[in-house]
SEVO-525614 format. One line per field, with one value per residue (C-alpha): residue number from 1; residue in three letters; x, y, z. Coordinates in Angstrom, 2 decimals. Each point is the difference from the previous one (the first is absolute). Layout:
N
margu <- (NUM; ...)
titi <- (ala; ...)
xx <- (X; ...)
yy <- (Y; ...)
zz <- (Z; ...)
//
This chain:
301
margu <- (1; 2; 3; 4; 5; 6; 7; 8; 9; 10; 11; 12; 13; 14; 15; 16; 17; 18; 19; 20; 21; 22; 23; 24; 25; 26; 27; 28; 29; 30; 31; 32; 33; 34; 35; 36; 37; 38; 39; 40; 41; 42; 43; 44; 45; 46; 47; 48; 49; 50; 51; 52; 53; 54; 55; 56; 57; 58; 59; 60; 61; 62; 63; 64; 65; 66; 67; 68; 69; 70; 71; 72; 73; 74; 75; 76; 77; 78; 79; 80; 81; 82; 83; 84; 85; 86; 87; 88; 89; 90; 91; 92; 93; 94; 95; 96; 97; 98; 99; 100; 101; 102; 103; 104; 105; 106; 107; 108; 109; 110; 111; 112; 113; 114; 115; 116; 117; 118; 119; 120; 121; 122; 123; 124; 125; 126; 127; 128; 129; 130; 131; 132; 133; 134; 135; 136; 137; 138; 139; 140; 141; 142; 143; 144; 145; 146; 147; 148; 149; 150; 151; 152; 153; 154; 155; 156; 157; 158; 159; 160; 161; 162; 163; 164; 165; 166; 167; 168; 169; 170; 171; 172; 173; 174; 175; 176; 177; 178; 179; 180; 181; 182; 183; 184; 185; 186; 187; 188; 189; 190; 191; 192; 193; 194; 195; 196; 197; 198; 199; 200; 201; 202; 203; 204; 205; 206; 207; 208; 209; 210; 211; 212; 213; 214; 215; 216; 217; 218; 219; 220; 221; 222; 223; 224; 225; 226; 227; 228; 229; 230; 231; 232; 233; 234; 235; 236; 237; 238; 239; 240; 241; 242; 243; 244; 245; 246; 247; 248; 249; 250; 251; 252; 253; 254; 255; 256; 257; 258; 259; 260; 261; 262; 263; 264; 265; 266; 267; 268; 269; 270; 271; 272; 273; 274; 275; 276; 277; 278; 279; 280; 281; 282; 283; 284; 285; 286; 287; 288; 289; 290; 291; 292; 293; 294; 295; 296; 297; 298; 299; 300; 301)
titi <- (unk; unk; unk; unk; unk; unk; unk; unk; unk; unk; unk; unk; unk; unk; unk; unk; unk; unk; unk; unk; unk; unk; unk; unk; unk; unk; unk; unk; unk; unk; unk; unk; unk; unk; unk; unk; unk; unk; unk; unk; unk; unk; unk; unk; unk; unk; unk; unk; unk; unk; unk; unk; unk; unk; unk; unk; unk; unk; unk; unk; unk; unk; unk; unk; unk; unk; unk; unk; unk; unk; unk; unk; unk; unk; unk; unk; unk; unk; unk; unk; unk; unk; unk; unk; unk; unk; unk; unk; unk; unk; unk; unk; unk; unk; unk; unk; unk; unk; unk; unk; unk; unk; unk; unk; unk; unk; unk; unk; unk; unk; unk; unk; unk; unk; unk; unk; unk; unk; unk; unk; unk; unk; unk; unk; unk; unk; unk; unk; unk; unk; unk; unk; unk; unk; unk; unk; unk; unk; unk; unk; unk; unk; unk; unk; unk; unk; unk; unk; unk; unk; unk; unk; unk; unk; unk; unk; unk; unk; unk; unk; unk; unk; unk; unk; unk; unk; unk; unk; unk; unk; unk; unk; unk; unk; unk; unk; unk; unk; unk; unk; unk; unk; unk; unk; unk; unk; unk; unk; unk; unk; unk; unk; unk; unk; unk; unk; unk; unk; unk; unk; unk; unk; unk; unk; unk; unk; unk; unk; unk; unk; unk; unk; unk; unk; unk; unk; unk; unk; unk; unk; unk; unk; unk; unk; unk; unk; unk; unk; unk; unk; unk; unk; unk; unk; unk; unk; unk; unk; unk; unk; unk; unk; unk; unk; unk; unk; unk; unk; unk; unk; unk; unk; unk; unk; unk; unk; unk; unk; unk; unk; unk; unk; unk; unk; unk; unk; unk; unk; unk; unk; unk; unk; unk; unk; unk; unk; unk; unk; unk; unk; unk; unk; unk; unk; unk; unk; unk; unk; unk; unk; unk; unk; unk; unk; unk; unk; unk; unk; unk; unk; unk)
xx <- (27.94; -0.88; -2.51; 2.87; 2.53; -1.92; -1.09; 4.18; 0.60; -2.51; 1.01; 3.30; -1.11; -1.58; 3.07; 1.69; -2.78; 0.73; -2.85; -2.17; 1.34; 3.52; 1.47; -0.86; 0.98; 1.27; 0.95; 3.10; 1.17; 1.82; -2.92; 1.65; -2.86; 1.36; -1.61; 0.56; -1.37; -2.58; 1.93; 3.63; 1.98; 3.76; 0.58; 3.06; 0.81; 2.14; -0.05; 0.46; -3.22; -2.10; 1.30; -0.93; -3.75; -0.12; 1.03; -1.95; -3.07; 0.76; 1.83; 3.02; 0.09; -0.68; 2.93; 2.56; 2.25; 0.92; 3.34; 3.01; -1.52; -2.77; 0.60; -3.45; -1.96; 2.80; -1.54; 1.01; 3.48; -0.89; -0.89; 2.02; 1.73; -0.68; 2.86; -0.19; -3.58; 1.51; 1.62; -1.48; 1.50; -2.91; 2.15; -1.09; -3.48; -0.42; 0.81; -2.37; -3.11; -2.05; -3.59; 0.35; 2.36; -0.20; 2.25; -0.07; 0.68; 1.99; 2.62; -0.27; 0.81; -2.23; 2.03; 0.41; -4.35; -0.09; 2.32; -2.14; -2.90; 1.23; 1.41; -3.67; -0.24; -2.52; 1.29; -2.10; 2.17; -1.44; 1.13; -1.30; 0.19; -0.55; -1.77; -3.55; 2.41; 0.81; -3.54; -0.77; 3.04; -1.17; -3.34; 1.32; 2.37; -2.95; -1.86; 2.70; 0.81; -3.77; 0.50; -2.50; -1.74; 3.88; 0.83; -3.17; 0.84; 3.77; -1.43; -2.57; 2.51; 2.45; -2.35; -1.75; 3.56; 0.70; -3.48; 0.96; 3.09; -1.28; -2.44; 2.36; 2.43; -2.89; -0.07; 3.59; 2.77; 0.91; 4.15; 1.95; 2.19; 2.81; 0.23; 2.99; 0.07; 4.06; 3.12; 2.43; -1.40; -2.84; -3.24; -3.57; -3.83; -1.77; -3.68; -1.61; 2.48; -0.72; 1.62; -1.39; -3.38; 0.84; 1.25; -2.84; -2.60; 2.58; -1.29; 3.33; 0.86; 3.32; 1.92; 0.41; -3.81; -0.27; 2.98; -1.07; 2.46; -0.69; 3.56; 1.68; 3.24; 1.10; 2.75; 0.97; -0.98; -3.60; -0.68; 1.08; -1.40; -3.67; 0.37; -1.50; -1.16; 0.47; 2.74; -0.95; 2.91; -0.45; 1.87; 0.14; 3.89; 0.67; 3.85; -0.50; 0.22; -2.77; 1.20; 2.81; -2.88; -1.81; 2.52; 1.24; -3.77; 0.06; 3.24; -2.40; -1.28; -2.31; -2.33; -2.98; 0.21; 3.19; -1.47; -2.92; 2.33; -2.05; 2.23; -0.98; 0.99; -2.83; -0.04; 0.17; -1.97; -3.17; -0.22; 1.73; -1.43; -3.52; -1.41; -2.84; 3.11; -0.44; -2.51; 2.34; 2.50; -2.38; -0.87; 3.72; 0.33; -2.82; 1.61; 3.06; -1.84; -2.15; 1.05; -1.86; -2.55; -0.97; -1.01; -1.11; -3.76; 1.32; 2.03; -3.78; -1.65)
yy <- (159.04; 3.42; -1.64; -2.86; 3.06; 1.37; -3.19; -0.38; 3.33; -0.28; -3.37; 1.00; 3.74; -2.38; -2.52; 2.97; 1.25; -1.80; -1.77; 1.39; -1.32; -0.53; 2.63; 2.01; 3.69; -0.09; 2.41; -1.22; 0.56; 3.19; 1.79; -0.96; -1.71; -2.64; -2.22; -3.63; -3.33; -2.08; -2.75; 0.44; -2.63; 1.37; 1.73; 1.24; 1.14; 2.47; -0.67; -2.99; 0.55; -0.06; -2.73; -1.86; 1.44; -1.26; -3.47; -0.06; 1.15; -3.42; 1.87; -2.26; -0.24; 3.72; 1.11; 0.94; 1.81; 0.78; 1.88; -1.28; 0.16; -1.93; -3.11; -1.61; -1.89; -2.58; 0.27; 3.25; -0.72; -1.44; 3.08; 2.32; 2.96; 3.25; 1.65; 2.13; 1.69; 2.88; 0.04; -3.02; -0.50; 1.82; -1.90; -3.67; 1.24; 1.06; -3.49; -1.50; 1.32; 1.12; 0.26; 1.31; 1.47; 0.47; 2.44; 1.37; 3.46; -1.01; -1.52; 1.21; 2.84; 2.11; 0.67; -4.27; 0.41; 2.99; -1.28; -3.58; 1.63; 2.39; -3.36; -0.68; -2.67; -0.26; 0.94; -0.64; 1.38; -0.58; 2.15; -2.32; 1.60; -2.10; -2.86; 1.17; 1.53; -3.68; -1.56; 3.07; -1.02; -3.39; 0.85; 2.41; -2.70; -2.50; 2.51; 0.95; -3.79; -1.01; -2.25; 1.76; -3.08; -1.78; 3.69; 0.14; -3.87; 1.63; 2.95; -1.64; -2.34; 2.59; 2.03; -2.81; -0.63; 3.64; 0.35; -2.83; 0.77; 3.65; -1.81; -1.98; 2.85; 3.34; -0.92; -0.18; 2.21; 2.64; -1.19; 2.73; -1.46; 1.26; -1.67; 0.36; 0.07; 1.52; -0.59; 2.78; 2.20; -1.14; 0.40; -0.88; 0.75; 3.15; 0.58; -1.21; -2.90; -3.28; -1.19; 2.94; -1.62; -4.16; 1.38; 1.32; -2.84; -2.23; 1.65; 2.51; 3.31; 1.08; 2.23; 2.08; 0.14; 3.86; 0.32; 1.62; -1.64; -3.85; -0.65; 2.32; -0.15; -0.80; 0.42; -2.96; 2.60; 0.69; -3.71; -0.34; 2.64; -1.08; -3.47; -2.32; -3.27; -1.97; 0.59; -1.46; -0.22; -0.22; -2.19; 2.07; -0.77; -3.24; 0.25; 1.86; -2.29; 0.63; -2.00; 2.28; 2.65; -1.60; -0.13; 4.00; 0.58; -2.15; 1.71; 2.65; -1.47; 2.93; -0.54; -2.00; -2.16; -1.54; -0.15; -1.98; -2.08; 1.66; 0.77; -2.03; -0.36; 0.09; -1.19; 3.65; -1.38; -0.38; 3.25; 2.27; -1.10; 0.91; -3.90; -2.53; -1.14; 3.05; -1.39; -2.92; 3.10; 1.31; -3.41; -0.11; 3.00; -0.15; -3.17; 2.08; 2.66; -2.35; -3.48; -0.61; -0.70; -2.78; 0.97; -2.99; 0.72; 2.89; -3.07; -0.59; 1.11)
zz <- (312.18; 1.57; 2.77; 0.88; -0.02; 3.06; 1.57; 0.45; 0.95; 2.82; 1.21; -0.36; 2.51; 2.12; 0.85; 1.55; 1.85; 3.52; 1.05; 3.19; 3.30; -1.66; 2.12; 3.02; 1.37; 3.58; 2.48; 1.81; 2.96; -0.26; -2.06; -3.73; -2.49; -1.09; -3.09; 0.71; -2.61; 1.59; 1.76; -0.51; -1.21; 0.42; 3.05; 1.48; 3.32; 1.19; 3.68; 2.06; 2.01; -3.18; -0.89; 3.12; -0.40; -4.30; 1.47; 2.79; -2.50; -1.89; -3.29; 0.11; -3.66; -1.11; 1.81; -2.68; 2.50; 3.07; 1.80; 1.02; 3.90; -0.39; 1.59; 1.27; -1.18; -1.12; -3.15; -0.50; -0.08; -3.62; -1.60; -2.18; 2.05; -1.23; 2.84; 3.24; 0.78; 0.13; -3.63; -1.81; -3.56; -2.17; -2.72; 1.80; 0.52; -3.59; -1.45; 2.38; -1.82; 3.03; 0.04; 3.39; 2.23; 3.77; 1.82; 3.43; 1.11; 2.94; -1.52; -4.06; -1.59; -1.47; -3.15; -0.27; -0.16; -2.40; -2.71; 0.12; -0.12; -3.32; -1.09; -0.04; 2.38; 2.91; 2.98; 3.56; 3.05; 3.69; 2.73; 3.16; 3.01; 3.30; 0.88; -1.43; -3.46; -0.33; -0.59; -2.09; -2.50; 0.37; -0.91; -2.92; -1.48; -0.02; -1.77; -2.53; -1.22; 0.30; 2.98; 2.06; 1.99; 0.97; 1.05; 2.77; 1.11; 0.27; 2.12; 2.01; 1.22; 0.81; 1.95; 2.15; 1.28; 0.78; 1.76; 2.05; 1.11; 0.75; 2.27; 1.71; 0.92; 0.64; 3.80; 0.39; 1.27; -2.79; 0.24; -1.23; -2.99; -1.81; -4.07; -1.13; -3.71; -0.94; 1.95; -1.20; 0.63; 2.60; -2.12; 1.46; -1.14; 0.37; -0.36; -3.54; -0.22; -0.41; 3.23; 2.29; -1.88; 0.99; 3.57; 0.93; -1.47; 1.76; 3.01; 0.80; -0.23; -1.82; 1.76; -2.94; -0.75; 0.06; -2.41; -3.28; -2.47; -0.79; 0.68; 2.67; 1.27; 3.32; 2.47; 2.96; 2.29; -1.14; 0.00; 3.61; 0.65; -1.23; 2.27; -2.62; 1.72; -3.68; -2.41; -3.91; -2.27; -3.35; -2.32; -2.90; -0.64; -0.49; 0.48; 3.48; 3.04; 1.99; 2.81; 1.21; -0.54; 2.04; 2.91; -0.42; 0.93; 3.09; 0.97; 1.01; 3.28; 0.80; -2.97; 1.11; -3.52; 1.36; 3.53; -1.59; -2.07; -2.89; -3.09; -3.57; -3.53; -2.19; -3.83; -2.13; -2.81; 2.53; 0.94; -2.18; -3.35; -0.62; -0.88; 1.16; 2.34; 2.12; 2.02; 0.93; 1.29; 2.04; 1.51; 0.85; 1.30; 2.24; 1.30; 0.82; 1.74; 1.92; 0.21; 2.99; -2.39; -2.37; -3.46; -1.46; -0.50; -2.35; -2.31; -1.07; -3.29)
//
């Protein structure tokens, strides 16, 4: 009785033991260690970019959760909403039962990733910062839900489209471009941003390039003054009507963009949300700065 005693204590010791390889011990992106179970099954994500990047790394069905913003893949309208990424329900979250959660600093707060974490759930946050900060969350993601071989395909597709656009557009004229990303007041992108980054692999050169804060403001009279010969508007507000926007800037007939007929609209979620999709903003954008050329030998994989 004594010796089958023990044998069932020690099974018993062992069942809790987790098995090797049933977890690993990450470092994510903002220096916190993070534990996280080999291959998550129940994921939620607390921004709409990493949502994007778990679809796009084929993890349809571990996706427990998602914000109210994300909106793409189609799919991800299907999920369960888990709020704002700024204040997510921690309620919501809770009764999802996460194995993992992924936050972003951009966009989370820090006190929404400390009381998950003391909660005791896993919580990975990226903090991707330009075009290269994108393939390195990519690459960390893969890492973090196992999917490391889809994550490379993702990246080496991503960056044999940037390397050929950069080709196409390092002889050209350096256009001076002004990317308007806020309307009141008149915000653009300063040095570190992500669309300083995709103007100047677009083959540009923002007129706000030497600006120190990723999202300065400006006044009418600095833009005029600064001559940009393209003018990128951002759709970022979807209730904003970016054709009378449009014609207030070409009201200014001294600005070479309206003397070139060159003032756009470009799609927000392209180039202002850190995704595989990126590199289709900064094919469009290239267009915009140079559409006398043809980029359809960069359309190949």
């Amino acid at each position: 009785m004594i010796r089958k005693s023990i044998l069932l204590t020690l099974v018993l010791f062992l069942l809790h033991i987790p098995a090797q390889g049933q977890e690993g011990l990450f470092t994510d992106e903002i220096g916190r260690k993070v534990r996280i179970p080999n291959s998550p099954k129940r994921i939620v994500s607390m921004a709409p970019n990493l949502t994007e990047i778990l679809f796009t790394l084929e993890l349809r069905e571990e996706i427990v959760g998602v914000t109210d913003f994300c909106d793409y893949p189609e799919a991800a309208l299907t999920k369960h909403r888990i709020g704002g990424f700024v204040n997510p329900s921690i309620e919501k979250i809770v009764s999802l039962k996460p194995d993992l959660i992924l936050g972003i600093r951009d966009g989370n707060r820090m006190d929404t990733v400390h009381r998950l974490s003391d909660l005791g759930f896993s919580v990975y946050v990226v903090d991707p910062m330009g075009f290269d900060g994108i393939i390195k969350t990519i690459e960390n993601i893969g890492e973090v839900v196992r999917k490391r071989e889809k994550s490379k395909e993702i990246i080496r597709k991503i960056t044999k489209k940037k390397e050929a656009i950069v080709r196409l557009t390092q002889s050209l004229p350096r256009r001076k471009v002004f990317f308007q990303v806020g309307f009141s007041p008149i915000v653009t992108v300063g040095r570190g941003s992500l669309g300083d980054d995709l103007i100047r692999l677009a083959g540009g050169r923002s007129i706000s390039e030497n600006e120190s804060g990723s999202y300065p403001v400006y006044g009418v009279e600095t833009i005029l003054s600064k001559a940009p010969e393209v003018i990128i508007l951002s759709s970022m507000d979807s209730k904003r009507d970016y054709l009378n926007l449009m014609k207030m800037w070409q009201s200014w007939k001294e600005l070479p963009a309206v003397k070139m007929n060159a003032i756009y609209v470009i799609d927000s979620n392209l180039v202002d949300r850190p995704t595989p999709r990126v590199v289709e903003g900064l094919e469009a954008m290239a267009g915009m700065i140079h559409p006398e050329i043809s980029f359809h030998s960069s359309k190949q994989n």
